[in-house]
C-alpha positions as CSV (number, residue, x, y, z in Angstrom):
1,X,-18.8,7.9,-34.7
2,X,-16.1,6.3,-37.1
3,X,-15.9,2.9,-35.1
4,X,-13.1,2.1,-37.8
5,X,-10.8,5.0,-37.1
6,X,-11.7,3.9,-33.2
7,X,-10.9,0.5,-33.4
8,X,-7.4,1.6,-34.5
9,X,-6.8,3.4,-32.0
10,X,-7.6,0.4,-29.6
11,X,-5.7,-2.2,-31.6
12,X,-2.4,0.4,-31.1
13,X,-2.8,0.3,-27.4
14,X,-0.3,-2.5,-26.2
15,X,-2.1,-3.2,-22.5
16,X,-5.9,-4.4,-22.5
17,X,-8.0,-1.9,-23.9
18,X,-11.8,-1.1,-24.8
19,X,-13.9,1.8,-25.9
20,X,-17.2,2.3,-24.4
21,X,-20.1,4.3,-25.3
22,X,-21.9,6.2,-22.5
23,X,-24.1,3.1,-21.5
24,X,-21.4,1.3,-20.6
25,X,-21.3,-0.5,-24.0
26,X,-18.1,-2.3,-25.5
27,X,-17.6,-0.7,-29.0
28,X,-14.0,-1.5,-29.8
29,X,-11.6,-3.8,-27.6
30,X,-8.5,-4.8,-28.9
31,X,-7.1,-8.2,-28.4
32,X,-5.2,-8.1,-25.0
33,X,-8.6,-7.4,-23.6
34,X,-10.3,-10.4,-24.9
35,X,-7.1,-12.4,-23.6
36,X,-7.1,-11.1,-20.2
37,X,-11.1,-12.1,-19.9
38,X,-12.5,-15.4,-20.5
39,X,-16.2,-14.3,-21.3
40,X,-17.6,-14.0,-24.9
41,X,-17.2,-10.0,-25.7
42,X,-20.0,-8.9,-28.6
43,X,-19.6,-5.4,-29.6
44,X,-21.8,-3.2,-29.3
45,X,-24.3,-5.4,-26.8
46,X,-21.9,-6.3,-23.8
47,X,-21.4,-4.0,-21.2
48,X,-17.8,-3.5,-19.4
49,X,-19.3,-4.2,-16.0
50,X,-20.4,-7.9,-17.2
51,X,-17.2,-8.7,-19.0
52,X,-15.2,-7.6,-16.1
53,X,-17.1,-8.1,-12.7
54,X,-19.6,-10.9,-14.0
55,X,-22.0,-8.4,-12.9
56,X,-25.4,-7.1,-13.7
57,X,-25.5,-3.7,-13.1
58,X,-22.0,-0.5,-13.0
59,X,-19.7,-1.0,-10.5
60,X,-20.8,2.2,-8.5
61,X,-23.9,0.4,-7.9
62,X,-21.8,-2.7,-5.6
63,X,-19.6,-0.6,-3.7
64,X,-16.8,0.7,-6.0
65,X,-16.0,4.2,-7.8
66,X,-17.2,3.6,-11.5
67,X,-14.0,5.3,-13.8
68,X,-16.4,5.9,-16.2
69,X,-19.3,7.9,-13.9
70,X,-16.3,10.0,-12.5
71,X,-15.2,10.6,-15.8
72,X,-18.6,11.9,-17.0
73,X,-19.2,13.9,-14.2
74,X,-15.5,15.8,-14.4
75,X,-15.2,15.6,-18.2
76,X,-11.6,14.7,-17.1
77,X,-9.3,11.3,-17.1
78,X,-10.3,9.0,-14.3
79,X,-7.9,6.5,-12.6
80,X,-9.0,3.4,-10.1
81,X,-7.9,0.4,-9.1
82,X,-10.8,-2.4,-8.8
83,X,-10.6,-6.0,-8.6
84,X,-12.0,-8.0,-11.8
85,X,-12.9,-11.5,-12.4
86,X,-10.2,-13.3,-14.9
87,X,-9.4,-16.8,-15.4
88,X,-6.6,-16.4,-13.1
89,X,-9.2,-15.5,-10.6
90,X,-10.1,-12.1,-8.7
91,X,-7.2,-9.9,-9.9
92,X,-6.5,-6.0,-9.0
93,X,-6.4,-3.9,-12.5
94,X,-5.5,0.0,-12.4
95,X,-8.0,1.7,-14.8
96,X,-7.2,4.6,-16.7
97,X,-10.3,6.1,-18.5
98,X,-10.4,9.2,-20.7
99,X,-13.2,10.8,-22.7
100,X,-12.8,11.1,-26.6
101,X,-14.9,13.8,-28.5
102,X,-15.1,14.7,-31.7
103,X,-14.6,18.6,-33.6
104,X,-16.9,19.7,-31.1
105,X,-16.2,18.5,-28.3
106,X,-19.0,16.3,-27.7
107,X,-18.2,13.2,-25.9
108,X,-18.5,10.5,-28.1
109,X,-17.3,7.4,-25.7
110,X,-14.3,6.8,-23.2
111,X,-11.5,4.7,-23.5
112,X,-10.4,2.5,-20.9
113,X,-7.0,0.7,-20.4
114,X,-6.0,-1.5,-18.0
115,X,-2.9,-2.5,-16.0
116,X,-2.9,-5.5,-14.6
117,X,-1.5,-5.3,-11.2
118,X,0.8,-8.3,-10.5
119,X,2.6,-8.0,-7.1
120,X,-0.6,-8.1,-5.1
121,X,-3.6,-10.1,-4.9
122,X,-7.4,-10.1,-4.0
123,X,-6.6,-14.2,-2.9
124,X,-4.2,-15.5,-1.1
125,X,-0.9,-15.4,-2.8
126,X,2.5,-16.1,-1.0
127,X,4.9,-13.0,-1.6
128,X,2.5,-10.8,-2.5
129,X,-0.1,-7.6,-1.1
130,X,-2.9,-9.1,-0.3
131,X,-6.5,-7.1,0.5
132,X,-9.6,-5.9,-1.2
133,X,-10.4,-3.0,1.0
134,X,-11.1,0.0,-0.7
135,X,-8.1,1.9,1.5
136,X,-5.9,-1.0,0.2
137,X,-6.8,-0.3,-3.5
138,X,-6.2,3.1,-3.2
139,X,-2.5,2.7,-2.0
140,X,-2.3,-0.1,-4.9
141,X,-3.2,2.8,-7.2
142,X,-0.5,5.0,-6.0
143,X,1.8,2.4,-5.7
144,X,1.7,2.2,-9.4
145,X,2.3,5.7,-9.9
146,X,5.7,5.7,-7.7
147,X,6.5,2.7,-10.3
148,X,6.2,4.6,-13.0
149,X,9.1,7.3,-12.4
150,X,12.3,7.1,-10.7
151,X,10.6,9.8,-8.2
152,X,11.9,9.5,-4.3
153,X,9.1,7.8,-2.3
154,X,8.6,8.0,1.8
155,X,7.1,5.2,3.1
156,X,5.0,6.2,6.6
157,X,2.4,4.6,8.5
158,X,2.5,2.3,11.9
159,X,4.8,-0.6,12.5
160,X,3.2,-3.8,11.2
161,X,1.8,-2.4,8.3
162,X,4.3,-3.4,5.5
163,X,6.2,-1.1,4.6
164,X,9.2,-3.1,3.5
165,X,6.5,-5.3,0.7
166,X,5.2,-2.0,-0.1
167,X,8.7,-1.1,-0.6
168,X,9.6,-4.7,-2.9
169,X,6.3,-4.0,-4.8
170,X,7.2,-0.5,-6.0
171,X,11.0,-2.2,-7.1
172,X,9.3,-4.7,-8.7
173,X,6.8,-2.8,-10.5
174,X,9.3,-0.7,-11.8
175,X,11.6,-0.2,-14.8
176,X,14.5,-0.9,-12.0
177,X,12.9,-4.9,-11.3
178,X,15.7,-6.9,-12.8
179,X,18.3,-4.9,-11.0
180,X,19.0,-5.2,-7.3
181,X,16.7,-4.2,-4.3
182,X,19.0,-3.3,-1.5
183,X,17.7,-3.0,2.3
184,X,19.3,-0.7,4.6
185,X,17.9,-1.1,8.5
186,X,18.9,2.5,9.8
187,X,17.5,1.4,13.2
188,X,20.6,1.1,15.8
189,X,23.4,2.0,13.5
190,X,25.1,4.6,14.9
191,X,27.8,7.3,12.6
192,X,30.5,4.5,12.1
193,X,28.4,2.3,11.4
194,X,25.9,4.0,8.7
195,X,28.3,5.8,7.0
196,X,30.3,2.1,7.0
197,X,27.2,0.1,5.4
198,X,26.5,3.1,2.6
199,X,29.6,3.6,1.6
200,X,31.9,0.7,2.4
201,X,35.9,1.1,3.5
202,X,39.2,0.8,2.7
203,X,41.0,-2.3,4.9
204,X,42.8,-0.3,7.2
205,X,40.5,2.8,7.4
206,X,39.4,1.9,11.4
207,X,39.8,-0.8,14.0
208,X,38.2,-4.0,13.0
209,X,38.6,-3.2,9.3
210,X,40.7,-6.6,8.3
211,X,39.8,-6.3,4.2
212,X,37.9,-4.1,2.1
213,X,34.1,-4.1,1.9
214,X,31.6,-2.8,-0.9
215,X,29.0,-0.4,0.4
216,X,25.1,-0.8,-0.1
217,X,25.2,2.2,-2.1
218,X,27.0,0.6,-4.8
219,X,25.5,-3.1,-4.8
220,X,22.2,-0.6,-5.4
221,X,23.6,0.6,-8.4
222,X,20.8,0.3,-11.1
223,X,18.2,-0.8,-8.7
224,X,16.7,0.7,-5.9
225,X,18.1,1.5,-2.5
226,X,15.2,1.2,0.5
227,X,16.4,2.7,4.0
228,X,14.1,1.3,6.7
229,X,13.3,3.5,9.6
230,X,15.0,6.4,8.0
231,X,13.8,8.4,11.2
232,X,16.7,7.3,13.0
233,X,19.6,8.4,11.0
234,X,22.1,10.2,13.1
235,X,22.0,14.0,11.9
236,X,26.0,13.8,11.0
237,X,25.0,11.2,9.0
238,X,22.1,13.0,7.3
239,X,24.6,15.2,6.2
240,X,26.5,13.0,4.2
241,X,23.1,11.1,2.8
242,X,21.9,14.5,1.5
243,X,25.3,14.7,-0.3
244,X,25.1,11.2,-1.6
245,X,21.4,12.2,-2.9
246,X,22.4,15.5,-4.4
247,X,25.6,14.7,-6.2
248,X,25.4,10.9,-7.0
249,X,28.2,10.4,-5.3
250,X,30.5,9.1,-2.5
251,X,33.6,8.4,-0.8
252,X,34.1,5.2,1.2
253,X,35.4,5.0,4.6
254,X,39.0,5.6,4.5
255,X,39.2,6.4,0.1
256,X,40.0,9.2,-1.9
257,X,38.2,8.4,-5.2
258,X,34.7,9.4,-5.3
259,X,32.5,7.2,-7.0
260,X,29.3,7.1,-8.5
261,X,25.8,5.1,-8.1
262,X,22.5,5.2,-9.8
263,X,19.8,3.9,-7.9
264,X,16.1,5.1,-7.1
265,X,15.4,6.0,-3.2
266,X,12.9,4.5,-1.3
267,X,12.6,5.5,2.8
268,X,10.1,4.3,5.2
269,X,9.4,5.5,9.0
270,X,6.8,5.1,11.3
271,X,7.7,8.5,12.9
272,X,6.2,11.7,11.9
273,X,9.2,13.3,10.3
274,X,7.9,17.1,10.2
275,X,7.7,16.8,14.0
276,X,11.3,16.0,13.8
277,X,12.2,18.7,11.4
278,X,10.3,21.5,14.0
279,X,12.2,19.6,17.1
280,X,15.7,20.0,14.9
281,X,16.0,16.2,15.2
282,X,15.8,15.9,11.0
283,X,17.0,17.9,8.6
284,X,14.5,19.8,6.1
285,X,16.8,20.0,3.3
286,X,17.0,15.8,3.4
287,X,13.2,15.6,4.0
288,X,12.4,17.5,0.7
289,X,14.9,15.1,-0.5
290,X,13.8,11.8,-0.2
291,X,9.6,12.7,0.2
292,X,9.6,13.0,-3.4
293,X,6.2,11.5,-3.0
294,X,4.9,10.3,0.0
295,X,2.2,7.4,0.5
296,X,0.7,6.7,3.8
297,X,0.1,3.1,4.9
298,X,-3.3,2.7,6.2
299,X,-3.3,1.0,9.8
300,X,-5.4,-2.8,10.0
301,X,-8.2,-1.2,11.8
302,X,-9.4,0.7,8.8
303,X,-8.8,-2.4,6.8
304,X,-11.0,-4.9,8.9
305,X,-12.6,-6.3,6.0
306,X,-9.2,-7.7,4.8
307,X,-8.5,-9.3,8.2
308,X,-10.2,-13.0,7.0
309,X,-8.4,-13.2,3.6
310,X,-5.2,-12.0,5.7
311,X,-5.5,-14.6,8.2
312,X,-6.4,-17.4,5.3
313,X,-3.1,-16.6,3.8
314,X,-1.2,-16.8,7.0
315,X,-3.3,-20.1,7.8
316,X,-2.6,-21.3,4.2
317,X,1.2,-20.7,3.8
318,X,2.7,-21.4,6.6
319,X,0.6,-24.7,8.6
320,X,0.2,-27.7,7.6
321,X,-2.9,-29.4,7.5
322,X,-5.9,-27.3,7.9
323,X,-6.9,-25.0,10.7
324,X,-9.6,-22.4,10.7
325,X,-11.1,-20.1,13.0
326,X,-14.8,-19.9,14.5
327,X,-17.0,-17.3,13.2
328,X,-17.0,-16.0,17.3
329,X,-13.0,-15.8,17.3
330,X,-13.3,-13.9,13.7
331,X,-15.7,-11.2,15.6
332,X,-12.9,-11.3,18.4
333,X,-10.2,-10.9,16.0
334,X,-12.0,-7.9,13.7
335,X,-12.7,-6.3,16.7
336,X,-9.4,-5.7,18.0
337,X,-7.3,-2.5,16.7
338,X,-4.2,-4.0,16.3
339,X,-1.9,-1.4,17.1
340,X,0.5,-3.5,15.6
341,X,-0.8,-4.1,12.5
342,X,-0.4,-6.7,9.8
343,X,2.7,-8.5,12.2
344,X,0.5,-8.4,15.1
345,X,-2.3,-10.1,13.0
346,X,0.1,-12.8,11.9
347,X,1.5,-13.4,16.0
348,X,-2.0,-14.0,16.9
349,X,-2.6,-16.3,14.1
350,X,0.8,-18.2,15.0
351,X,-0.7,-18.9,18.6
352,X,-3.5,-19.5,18.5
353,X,-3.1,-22.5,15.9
354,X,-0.3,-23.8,18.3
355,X,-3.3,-23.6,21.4
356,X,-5.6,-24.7,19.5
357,X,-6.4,-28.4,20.1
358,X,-9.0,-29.0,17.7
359,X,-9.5,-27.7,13.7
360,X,-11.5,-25.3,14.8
361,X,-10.0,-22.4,16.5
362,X,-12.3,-20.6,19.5
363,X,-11.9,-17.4,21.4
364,X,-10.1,-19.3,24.3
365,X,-7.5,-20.2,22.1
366,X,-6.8,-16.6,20.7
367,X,-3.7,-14.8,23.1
368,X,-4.5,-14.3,26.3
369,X,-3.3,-10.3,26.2
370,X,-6.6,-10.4,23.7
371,X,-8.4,-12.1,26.6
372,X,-7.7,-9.8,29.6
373,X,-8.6,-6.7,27.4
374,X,-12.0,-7.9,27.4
375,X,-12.3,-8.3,23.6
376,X,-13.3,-12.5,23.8
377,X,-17.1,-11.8,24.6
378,X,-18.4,-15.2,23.1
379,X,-21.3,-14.1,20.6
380,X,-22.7,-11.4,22.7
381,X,-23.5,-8.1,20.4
382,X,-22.9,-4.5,21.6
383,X,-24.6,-1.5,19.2
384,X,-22.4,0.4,17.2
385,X,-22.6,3.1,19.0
386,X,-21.2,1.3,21.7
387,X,-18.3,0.6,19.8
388,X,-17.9,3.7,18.2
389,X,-17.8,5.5,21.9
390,X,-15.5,2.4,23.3
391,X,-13.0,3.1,19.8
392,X,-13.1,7.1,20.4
393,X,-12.5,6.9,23.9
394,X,-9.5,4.7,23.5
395,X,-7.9,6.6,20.9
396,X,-8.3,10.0,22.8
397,X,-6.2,8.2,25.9
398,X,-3.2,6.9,22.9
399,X,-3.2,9.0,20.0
400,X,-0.3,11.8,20.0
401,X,-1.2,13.8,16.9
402,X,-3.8,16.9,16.2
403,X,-7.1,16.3,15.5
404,X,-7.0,17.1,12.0
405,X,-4.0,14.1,11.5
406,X,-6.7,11.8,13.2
407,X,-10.0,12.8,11.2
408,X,-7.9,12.6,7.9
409,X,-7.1,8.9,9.3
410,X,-10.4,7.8,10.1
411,X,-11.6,9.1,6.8
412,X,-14.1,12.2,8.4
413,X,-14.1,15.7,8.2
414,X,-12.8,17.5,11.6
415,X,-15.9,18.8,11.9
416,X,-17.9,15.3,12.0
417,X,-15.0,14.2,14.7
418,X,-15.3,17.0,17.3
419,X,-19.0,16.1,17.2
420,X,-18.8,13.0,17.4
421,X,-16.1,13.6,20.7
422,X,-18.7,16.4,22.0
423,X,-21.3,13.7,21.9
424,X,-19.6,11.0,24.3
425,X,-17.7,13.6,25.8
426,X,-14.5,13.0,24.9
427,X,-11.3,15.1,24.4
428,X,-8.0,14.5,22.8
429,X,-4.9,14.7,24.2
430,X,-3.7,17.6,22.0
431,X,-7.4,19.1,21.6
């Protein structure tokens, strides 16, 4: 091994960068790395998983995928998203690792580079993603990918779950940040008005049209355009968007002169736009167009271990003085499903702290709706399985899709989900 030739390489790297033998020792790092840590690094003794968890043992070992097992095991580039300790505090870093070898292909160490992720958080930060979650790092990783090309991304998951931050974060993460971020809410706007708001008009081109007006389009132009609830575009407006996306260009309401914009597309929808392309309510041609690369959201109930640091930021930016929540209204408040979401969460925290008549926030003070659904139960404990058969059997009375969509959602195979239905006797809807 030429650590020499090695520590080169590192040094040319611009982000945070270190090459590790297959024991998980440091061998080269280059400066960012050192800067972006605050603990001692000696080469060829300290181990990544010290520098950058404060830990004693690989990351696989506490609960995370270790870039460096995976990349063993594949003999192929690994990519994660993990949360280190920094001087900043717990920060989110995307990890790229790839295997070097020599002539013969033996593996002689991996590299590992680091992007430090900066629009989201494992603390509570105002403006900013906020989660640990394993589900959550995972979009964070893919989030990062959609930054780095101008590739149109579809947004879908459940109302509440932030699709418009996910939106910003993408924007902001991208080459496109210093230029505008345009929101277009395609919910309620009917031909006149859609084709209106993209385009702009002429004064004079309809009633009501006193003076001429600048579409969204073309305030877009260099950044990125985000249409909210793309789902409900009219379909002789599609028809004109799929124009606008395939040319570049547009007319405005009442002109002649086409112009042009360049801006990068972002949609989001919490309907299932396939279904709507089989029912003839969407066209295909426009949904190849703007699900350049989709990322699904994943609901709050498969996040539950994000729902404390959620609530402390909610608790944290927006009360003053200091209210927190007993440890029986947390077990309240986890075990609720929050069909809607991340907003949902942040209502309930909103009222309880205005019933709350003490610091301390109990179950009576949580919503009532919580209440009557029996989900305040003061400490007592049910078994898992309970819950698991009370969970099932409520999602087989609401959930509209197949059962494939749902086991892909609760992270099981369909296999392990009809069993698990077999066993408490349950059936789904479309089952």
């Amino acid at each position: 091994m030429n650590l020499p030739v090695i520590q080169s390489m590192i040094d040319a790297v611009e982000k945070p960068a270190i090459f590790i033998t297959p024991d998980y020792r440091i061998q080269a790092v280059n400066q960012a790395y050192k800067d972006t840590y605050s603990q001692q690094i000696y080469t060829g003794s300290s181990h990544c998983y010290e520098i950058s968890h404060g830990a004693s043992e690989p990351c696989d070992r506490h609960g995370e995928d270790c870039p460096l097992l995976s990349c063993a095991q594949s003999g192929r580039t690994a990519r994660v998203v993990h949360v280190h300790q920094t001087p900043q505090g717990k920060q989110h870093c995307d990890i790229l690792m790839r295997p070097i070898r020599d002539e013969d292909g033996m593996t002689l160490g991996y590299l590992e580079i680091l992007d430090r992720i900066l629009y989201a958080s494992a603390e509570v930060a105002e403006h900013k993603m906020v989660g640990r979650t394993e589900c959550f790092n995972k979009l964070l990783n893919r989030i990062n990918r959609a930054a780095s090309s101008d590739i149109s991304v579809l947004l879908q998951g459940e109302t509440g779950t932030g699709k418009e931050l996910v939106a910003r974060s993408i924007h902001d993460a991208s080459e496109r940040h210093s230029k505008p971020f345009i929101i277009i809410e395609c919910a309620g706007l009917n031909d006149a008005l859609f084709e209106s708001e993209l385009f702009g008009h002429h004064k004079g081109a309809f009633t009501g049209a006193t003076h001429n007006k600048k579409g969204l389009v073309e305030e877009a132009d260099g950044g990125t355009l985000f249409l909210d609830e793309i789902g409900d575009v009219p379909l002789h407006s599609q028809v004109k968007l799929l124009r606008l996306l395939e040319t570049g260009t547009f007319r405005s309401v009442g002109g002649l002169q086409p112009k042009r914009s360049d801006f990068r597309l972002i949609c989001a929808t919490h309907k299932d736009l396939l279904q709507l392309v089989e029912a003839g309510e969407f066209r295909q041609d426009l949904y190849y167009r703007i699900a350049g690369l989709t990322l699904r959201l994943p609901p709050l109930r498969q996040r539950r271990d994000d729902i404390p640091l959620l609530i402390e930021q909610f608790l944290g930016t927006g009360y003053k003085g200091h209210k927190t929540f007993s440890a029986q209204a947390m077990q309240c408040i986890t075990a609720h499903d929050f069909p809607g979401n991340i907003r949902e969460l942040k209502n309930l925290v909103e009222q309880s702290v205005l019933m709350a008549n003490d610091d301390v926030i109990w179950p009576e003070d949580l919503p009532v709706a919580l209440q009557e659904r029996g989900e305040v139960q003061g400490t007592a404990i049910t078994s898992l399985q309970e819950h698991e058969q009370q969970y099932l059997t409520r999602l087989c009375q609401t959930y509209q899709g197949t059962p494939e969509e749902l086991a892909r959602q609760l992270g099981v195979s369909a296999r392990t989900l009809y069993r698990k239905l077999q066993k408490y006797g349950l059936k789904l809807n479309k089952s």
